[in-house]
C-alpha positions in Angstrom: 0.0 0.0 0.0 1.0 3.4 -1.1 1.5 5.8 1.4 -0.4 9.5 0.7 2.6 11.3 -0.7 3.5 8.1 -3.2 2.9 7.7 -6.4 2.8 5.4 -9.4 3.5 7.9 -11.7 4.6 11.2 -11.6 4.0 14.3 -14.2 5.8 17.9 -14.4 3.7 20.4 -16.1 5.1 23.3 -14.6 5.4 26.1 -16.7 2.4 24.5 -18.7 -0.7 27.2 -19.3 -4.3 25.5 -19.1 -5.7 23.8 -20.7 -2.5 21.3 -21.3 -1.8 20.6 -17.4 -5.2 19.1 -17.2 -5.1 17.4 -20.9 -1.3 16.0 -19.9 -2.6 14.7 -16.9 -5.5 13.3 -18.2 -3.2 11.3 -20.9 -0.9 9.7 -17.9 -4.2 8.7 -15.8 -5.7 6.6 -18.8 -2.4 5.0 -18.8 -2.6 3.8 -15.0 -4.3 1.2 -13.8 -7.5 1.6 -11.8 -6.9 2.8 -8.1 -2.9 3.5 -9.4 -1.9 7.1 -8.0 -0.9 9.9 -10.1 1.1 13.1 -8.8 0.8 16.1 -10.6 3.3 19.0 -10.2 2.0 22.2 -11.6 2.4 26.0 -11.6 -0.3 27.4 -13.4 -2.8 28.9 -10.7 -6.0 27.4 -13.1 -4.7 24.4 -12.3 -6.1 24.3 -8.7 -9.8 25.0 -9.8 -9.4 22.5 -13.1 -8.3 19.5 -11.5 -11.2 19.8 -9.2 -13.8 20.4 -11.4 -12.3 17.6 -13.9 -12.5 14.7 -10.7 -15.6 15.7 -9.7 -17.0 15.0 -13.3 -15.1 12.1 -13.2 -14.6 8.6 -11.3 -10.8 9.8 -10.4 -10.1 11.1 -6.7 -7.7 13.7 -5.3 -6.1 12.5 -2.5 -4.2 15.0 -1.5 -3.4 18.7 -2.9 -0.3 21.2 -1.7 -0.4 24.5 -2.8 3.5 25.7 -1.7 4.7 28.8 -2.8 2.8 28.8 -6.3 3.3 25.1 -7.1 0.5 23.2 -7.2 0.7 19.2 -6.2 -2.5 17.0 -7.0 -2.2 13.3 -5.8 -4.7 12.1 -7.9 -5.9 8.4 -7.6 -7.1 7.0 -11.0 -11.0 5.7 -10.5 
């Protein structure tokens, strides 16, 4: 069992602009297996209220999000 802060994969999109943050990250979770975690680096500020809208239309799951210092980190576990 993964502890919160692992991952199975992880994907830098910092210095991305939305939308491609979200449409990276949605690549990498179709490639992981159901209940596999995801971490998502990210430093555009969209990126907070994307990724939440996106899971909640979705069967993924944020575990845990950081917001340090203007980088955003999703752990986002794949549904």
């Amino acid at each position: 069992m993964l502890g919160m802060r692992e991952s199975h994969r992880e994907l830098d999109v910092t210095g991305l602009s939305c939308p491609m943050p979200l449409l990276k990250a949605k690549l990498a979770l179709n490639e992981l297996a159901p209940l596999q975690i995801l971490k998502v680096v990210a430093t555009d500020p969209a990126s907070e209220k994307d990724f939440s809208l996106f899971v909640e239309r979705s069967d993924h799951q944020i575990l845990e999000f950081q917001n340090y210092e203007g980088v955003y980190t999703f752990w986002i576990q794949r549904g």
